[in-house]
N, C-alpha and C positions, 0 to 999 in steps of 0.2 A: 801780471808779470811777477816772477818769483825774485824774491832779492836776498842777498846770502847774510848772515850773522855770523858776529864772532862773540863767542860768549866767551867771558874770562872768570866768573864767579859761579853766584848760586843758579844760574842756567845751563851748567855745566850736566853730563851725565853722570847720576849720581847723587846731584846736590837737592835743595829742598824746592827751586824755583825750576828744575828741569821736566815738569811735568806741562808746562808753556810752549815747550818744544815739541811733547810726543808724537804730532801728527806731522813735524818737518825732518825732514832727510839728511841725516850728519853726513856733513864732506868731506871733511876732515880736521887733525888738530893743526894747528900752524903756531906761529909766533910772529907778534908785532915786526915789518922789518925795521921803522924809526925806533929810537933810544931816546925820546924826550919823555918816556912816562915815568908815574911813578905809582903803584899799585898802595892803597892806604883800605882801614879799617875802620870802619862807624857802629855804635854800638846802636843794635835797631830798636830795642827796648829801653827806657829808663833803669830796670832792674839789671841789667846786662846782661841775662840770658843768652843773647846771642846777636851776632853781628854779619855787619856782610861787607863786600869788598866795592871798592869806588877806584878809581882810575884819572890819577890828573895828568895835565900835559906840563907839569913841571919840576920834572925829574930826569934822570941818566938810566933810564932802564927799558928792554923790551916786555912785552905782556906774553904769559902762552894762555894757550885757551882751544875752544873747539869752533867749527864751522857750519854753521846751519844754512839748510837751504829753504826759507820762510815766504809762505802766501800774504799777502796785501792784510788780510784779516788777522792775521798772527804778529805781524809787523805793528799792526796798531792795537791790540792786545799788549806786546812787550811795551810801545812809546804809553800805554797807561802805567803799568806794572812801575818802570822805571821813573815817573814822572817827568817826562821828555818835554825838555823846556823849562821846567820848574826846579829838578835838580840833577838829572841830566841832560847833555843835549848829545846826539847822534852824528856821527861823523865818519865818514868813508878812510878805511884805514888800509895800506900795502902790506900785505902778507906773504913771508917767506916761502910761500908755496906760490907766488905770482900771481894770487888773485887777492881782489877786493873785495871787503864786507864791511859793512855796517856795523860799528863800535862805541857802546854808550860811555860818557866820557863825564866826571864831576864837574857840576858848573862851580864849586864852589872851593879854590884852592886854598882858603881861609880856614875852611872849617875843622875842627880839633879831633885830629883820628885820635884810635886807641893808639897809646904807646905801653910798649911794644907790641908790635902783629901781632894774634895770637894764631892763624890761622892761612900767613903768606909767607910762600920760603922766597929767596932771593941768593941765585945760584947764578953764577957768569953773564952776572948785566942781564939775567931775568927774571921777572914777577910770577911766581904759578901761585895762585891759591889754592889752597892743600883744607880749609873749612870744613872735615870731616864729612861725613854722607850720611847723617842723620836729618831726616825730611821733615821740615815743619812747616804745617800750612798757614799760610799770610792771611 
């Protein structure tokens, strides 16, 4: 059974983590319909090279993002990638297109983003991450 994602970062097309998706079928982009996130910024390296986007549920904002449609195998692929459980956990989210997808969410609302973003705009109560489309392999 096929189950749908909603990618709001580097699984995006385009970005460095979007090569996870190649073999699943874009549906569409949509945006979060709740307003409790808040889209934040972790630096992935020590050196700072570069960073990527996390997602808490304590904030006033919607997320945009895209829509994948993902096999069981790709589904547990992403819950390694994203470490589901450990520092995200996955959660069925409402989308302004009136469907549902699967949304990896920070388990960790403590932890010390980059100030300021350098790579999420925040335009009418929404989050888009904007992280450039330079591809680097994890």
């Amino acid at each position: 059974m096929d189950n749908l994602i909603f990618a709001y970062g580097t699984l995006k097309k385009g970005f460095r983590n979007d090569h996870y998706l190649e073999y699943s079928a874009f549906v569409a982009p949509a945006v979060t319909t709740a307003s409790y996130f808040e889209m934040v910024e972790y630096l992935y390296d020590p050196l700072g090279d570069w960073t990527y986007p996390a997602v808490r549920t304590s904030g006033q904002g919607r997320i945009a993002g895209e829509i994948y449609r993902v096999d069981h195998a790709t589904l547990e692929k992403l819950d390694i990638l994203e470490q589901e459980g450990k520092h995200y956990f996955r959660q069925m989210v409402e989308l302004d297109n009136g469907l549902s997808a699967w949304m990896y969410l920070d388990m960790d609302d403590e932890a010390v983003a980059v100030e300021p973003a350098q790579n999420i705009a925040y335009e009418q109560g929404i989050y888009r991450y904007t992280g450039g489309t330079l591809k680097k392999a994890i």
